[in-house]
LOMAR-250819 format. One record per residue (C-alpha): x negated, y negated, z negated; residue in three letters. Coordinates in steps of 0.001 Angstrom, whole numbers, plus 500000, padded with zeros to 6 digits. Example, Ala and Ser with C-alpha at 12.3 -4.5 7.8 and 13.67 -1.06 7.14 Angstrom:
residues 2
487700504500492200ALA 486330501060492860SER 
end
This chain:
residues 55
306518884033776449UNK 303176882574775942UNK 301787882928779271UNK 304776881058780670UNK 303914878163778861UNK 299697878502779128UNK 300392878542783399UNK 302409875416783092UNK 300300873431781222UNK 297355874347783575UNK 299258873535786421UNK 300401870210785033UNK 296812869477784047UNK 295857870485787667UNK 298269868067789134UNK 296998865021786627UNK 293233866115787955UNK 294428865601791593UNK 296646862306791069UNK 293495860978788847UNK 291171861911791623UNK 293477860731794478UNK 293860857089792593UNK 290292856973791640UNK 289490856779795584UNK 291814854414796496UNK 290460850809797154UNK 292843848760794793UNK 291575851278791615UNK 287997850441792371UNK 288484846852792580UNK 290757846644789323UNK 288294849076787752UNK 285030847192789292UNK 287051843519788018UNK 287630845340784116UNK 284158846395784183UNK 282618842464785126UNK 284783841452782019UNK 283810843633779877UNK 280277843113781001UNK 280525839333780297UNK 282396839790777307UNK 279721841708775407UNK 277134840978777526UNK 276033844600778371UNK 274291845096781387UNK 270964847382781797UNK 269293845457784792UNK 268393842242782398UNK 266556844945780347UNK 264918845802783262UNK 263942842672784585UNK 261962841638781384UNK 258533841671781344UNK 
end
């Protein structure tokens, strides 16, 4: 009874990991994701290279 349900919900978190991954490649993710992460980067201002650049 148990192990019916266990296998399924592996299996559907297999197929999440695979639609995730597929998505994450695809060019319009990584310029929505790339355009979220430039506002949130100007919103609060957090960016490691101006740490970097300081003397």
């Amino acid at each position: 009874m148990w192990a019916i349900e266990g296998i399924s919900c592996i299996i559907i978190l297999i197929i999440m990991y695979f639609m995730i991954s597929s998505l994450a490649h695809s060019p319009l993710v990584q310029k929505l994701t790339a355009r979220m992460f430039e506002d949130f980067n100007r919103d609060f201002d957090v960016d490691p290279w101006k740490e970097n650049e300081k003397p």
